[in-house]
N, C-alpha and C positions, 0 to 999 in steps of 0.2 A: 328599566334596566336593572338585573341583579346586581347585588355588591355581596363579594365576599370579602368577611371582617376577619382577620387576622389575628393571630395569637399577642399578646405583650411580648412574652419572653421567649420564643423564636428566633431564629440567627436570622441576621438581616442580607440575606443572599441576595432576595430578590433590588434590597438600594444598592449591591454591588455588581448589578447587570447579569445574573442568574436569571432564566425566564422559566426557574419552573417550581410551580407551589405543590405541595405533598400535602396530601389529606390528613394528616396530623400537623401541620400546619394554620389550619384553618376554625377560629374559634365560632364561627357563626354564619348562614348563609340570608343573606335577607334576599326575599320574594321565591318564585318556582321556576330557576332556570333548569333550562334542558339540557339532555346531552351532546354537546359542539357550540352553543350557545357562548356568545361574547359576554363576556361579564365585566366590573369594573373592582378592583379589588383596592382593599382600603385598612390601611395600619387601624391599631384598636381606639387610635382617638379619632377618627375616622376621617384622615388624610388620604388623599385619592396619591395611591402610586402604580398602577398600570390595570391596562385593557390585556384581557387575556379570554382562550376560549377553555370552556369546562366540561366535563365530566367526570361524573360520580361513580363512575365504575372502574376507573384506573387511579392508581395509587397518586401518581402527579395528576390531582386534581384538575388544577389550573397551570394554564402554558401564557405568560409571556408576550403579548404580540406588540405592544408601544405602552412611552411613556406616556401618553398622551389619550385623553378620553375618545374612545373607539365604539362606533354603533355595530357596525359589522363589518366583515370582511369582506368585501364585492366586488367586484372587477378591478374596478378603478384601486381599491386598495393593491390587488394583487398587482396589478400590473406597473404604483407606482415604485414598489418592493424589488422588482425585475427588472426593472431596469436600473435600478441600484447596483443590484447583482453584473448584471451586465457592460455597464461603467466600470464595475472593479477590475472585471476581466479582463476586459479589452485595455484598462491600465496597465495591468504589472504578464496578461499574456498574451499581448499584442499579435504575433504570427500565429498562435494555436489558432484551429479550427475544432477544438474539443477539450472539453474540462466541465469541470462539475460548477455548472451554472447556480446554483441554488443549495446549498448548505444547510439548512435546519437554522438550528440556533444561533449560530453564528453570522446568518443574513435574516435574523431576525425574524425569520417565517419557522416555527419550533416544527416538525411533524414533518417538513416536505423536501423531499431530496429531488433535484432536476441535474441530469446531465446532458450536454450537450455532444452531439457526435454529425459533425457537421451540419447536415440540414432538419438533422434526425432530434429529439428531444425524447429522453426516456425519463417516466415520471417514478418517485416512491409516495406513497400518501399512507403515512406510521401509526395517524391519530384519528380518532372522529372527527377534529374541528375543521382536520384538512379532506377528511374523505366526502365530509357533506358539502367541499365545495370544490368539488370536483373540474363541474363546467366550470366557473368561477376563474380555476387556477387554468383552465385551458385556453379562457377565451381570451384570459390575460395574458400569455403565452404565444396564443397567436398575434395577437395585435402587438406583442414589444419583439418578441425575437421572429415571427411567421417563418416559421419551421416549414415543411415538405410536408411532416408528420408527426404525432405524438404517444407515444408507447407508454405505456402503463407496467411499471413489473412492483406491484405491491403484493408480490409475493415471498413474502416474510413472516417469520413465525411472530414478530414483534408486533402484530396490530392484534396477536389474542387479547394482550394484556389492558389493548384498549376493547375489547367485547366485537372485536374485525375478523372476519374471514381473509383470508389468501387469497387476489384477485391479482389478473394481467390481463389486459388485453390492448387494439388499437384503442386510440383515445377521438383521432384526429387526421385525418390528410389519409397518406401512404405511407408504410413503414417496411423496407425489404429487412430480412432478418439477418440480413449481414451487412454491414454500412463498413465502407474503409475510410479512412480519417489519419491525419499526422499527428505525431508527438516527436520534441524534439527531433524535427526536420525524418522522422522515421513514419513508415507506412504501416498501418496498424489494421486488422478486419476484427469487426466485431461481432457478435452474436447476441446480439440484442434482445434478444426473447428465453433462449437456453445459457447462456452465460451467466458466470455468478454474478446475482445483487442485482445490479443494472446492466453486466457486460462487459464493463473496463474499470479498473481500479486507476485513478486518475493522481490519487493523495502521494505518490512515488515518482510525478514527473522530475521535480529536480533532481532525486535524493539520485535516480537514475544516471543520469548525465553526469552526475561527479562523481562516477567510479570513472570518468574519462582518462584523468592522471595514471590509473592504475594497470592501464592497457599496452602501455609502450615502454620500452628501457629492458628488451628481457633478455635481445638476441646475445648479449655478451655471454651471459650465463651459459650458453649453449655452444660455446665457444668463436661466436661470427661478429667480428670488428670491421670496421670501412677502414679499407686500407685503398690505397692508390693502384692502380691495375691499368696495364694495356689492352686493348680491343678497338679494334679495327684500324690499329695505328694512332690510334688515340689515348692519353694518359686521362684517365675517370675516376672519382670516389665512387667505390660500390662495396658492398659488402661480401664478405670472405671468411669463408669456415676455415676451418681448424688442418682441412689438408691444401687450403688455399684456392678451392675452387668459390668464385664468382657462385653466390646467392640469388636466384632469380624468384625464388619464394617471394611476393611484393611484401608479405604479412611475417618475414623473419623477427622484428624486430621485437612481436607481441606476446602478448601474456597466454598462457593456457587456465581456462576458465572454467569453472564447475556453476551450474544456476542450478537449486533446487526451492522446490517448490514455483515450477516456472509461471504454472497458470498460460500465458498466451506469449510468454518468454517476451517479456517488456526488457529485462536487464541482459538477456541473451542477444535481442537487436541492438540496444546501446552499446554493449560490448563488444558486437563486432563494429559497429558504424566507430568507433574510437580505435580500431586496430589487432584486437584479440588475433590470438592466430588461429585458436581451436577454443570452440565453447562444448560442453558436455551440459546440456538442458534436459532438465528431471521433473517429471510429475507423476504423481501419483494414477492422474486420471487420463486414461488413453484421450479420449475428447481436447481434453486442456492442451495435449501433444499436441494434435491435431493442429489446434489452432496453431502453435507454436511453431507447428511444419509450414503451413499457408502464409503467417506473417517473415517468416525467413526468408522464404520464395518470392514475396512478395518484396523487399529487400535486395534480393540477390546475394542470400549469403550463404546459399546452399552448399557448400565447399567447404564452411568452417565450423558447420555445425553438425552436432552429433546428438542424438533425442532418445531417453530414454524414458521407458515406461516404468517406474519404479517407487516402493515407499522409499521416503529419503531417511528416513530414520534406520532401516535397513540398509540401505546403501551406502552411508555413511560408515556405519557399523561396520560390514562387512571390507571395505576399502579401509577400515583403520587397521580392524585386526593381520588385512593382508602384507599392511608396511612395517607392522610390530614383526612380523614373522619374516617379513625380508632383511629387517634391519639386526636379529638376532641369527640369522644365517651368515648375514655379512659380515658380523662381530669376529675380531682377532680370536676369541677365543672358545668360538663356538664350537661347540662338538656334535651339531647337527648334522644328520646324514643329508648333504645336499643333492644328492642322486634320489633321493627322496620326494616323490611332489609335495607341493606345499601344501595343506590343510586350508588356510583359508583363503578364501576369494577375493579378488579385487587388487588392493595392492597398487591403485593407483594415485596419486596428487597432481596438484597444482597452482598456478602463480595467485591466482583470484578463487574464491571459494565463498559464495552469495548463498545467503538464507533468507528466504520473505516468505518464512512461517504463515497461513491463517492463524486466527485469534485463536492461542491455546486456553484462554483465560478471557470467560463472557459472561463468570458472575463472579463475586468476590467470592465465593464456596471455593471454586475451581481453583484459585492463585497457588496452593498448594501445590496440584498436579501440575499446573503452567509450569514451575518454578523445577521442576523433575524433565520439563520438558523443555524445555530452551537451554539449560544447560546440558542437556544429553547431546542435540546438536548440536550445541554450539564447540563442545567440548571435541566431540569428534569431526568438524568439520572444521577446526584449527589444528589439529591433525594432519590433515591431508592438504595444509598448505606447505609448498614449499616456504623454505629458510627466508627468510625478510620479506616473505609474500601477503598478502594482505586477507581477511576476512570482513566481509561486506554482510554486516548482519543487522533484521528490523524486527521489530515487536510491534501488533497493532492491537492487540489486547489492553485496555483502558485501565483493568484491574494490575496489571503489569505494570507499577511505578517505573519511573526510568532511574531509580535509587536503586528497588530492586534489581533493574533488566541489569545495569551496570555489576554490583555486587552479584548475580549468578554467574556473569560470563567471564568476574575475576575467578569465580570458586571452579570454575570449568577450565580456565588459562593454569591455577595453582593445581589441579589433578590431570594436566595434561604435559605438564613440566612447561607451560610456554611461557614466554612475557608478552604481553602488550599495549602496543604506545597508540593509542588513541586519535586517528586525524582527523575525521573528523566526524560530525556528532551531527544530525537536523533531524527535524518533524514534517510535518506534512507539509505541501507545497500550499503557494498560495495561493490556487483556488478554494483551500478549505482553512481560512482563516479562524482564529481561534480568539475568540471575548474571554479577557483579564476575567477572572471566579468563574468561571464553567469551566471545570478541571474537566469534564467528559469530554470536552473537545478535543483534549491533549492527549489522544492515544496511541500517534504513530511516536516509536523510537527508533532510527538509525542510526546506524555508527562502523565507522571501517578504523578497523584496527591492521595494524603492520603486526605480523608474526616471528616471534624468534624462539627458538632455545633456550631455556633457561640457563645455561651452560654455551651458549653460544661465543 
């Protein structure tokens, strides 16, 4: 067995449950391990503190895989690692039939991403030490969860860094390339093979379900109270617009809703499944619509949904400047020609107003441009919320402290005249749990803030 010998004066990450050693870390390597090769690595007075796999051609040398003296990683390891995994699941998300089985570092397997889509299993393998054991991770995979099928989408730019090509293919069984599967009690179709990453972004189950509060409470606004009414000889609470006719809208009572950046419109189905009266779903990529049209339908909520193909950074834009220029026509003291068209487009808002950005920020170079761009959104899509209406907005950029995410979207609320009261704040759900010192696990931020006026 190789031992790699450690530096003296190196941070002690890896005694604080960090499972990953960097090649300036390492002051010596005794014997000729290979590349994916188990090794045993050992502080400079040469105290054994973890079994981890190596290679010498990626900057994180060595990965982490137990505290405990490890020969190799073989079935039986994989398989008794997976059902760890699968214990946790089935603890904290007992009704799911889908979530991400398998985390990386966080379930103590560094390099391997598994998600679950009901019978279906789709693999990521990031590292050498997990791509040379390929069958290994399969055969253990069939024998603890025995899947239908096993997909393979390691196709990621992220295994150059380990000396890996871009591979996907089956692994295992059958795999149709659209599996349908629930989330929070919602029907979801995936694209398992053409879909980003793996196909379903899972790490926003809860953060999803708690914009629920923010979907009902709006009919008043609109002028319709439940007032007492006659019909058919009978005295009824029913709701009542403003010239007093009886409401049979069932969905009066709901928020009008903006989702951009929808991807397969996961926050567009929560929102109407909570009451929305009208959602406006935005993606950039016609496909991602697509999906987003299928899981609606798929729903039933074809009626309250409205899909547009659009950059959102533009649409935003264009919808801010359309309410600047209606809000200065409307002004006492405008001297605008209002027989005049108006110049810019859009012009529209809403009660709910969701941003779930991709990662603007995916190396520390980049936080500069992030930081130019989260507040460009965020600043114009607190904008186009209505008066005490809410902004529902996430960061999964890693390099995006939630120190910073918080201070740009103050600097966005202070150039946008708004105020914001903060209700509430979470990270990723609990299939993607997160080890105390691996701050890279910590990269989702949400937070729904309530909107007003500075002047309000």
């Amino acid at each position: 067995m190789a031992n790699i010998i450690l530096h003296q004066k190196r941070k002690k990450r890896l005694e604080q449950g960090h499972p990953w050693i960097f090649e300036s870390e390492i002051a010596s390597v005794e014997g000729e391990p290979q590349g994916g090769q188990v090794v045993h690595v050992l502080n400079h007075q040469r105290k054994f503190l973890a079994s981890g796999y190596y290679n010498p051609a990626s900057k994180i040398t060595v990965r982490a895989i137990s505290r405990q003296p490890i020969e190799e990683m073989d079935q039986a390891f994989f398989a008794k690692r997976f059902a760890w995994c699968l214990q946790h699941r089935g603890r904290f998300l007992p009704e799911e039939n889908a979530y991400r089985l398998v985390y990386g570092e966080a379930d103590f397997l560094p390099g391997l991403i598994v998600d679950r889509f009901g019978d279906v299993l789709v693999v990521q393998l990031l590292t050498l030490g997990m791509d040379q054991r390929r069958q290994q991770i399969v055969d253990a995979l069939v024998e603890v969860v025995q899947p239908q099928g096993i997909y393979e989408r390691s196709d990621v730019s992220v295994r150059k860094l380990e000396g890996l090509e871009e591979v996907k293919g089956l692994l295992y069984g059958e795999c149709p390339r659209h599996v349908t599967v629930s989330e929070n009690g919602l029907l979801i179709k995936v694209d398992i093979e053409e879909g980003q990453k793996t196909g379903y972004f899972f790490d926003q189950r809860e953060n999803r379900a708690s914009i629920a509060p923010l979907m009902l409470g709006w009919g008043e606004r609109s002028g319709i109270t439940m007032q007492q009414v006659e019909q058919d000889g009978q005295h009824i609470t029913a709701p009542v617009n403003r010239k007093g006719k009886v409401v049979d809208f069932p969905y009066w009572d709901g928020a009008t809703v903006l989702e951009c950046f929808s991807h397969t419109g996961s926050f567009t189905l929560n929102a109407c499944k909570y009451g929305a009266k009208k959602v406006t779903c935005l993606d950039i990529s016609a496909h991602a619509i697509e999906s987003a049209q299928e899981n609606v339908r798929l729903n039933g909520f074809e009626e309250r949904v409205e899909f547009v193909v659009a950059d959102a950074f533009d649409y935003l834009r264009s919808n801010a400047r359309g309410l600047d220029e209606r809000r200065n026509r409307a002004a006492v003291d405008s001297k605008q020609d209002t027989s005049v068209p108006m110049t810019a487009g859009g012009g529209r808002s809403w009660d709910v107003v969701i941003l779930d950005p991709p990662a603007f920020a995916k190396t520390k170079s980049a936080v500069q441009g992030a930081v130019r761009g989260y507040k460009d959104i965020n600043l114009h899509g607190m904008k186009l919320v209505n008066e005490g209406g809410y902004l529902v907005t996430a960061s999964c950029s890693y390099h995006m402290k939630p120190e910073l995410f918080l201070e740009t979207i103050q600097d966005a609320a202070r150039d946008a005249g708004k105020i914001l009261r903060l209700i509430d704040w979470k990270a990723a759900g609990k299939d993607h749990p997160q080890i105390l010192g691996v701050t890279e696990g910590h990269y989702l931020k949400f937070a729904i803030f309530e909107v007003r006026s500075a002047d309000f």
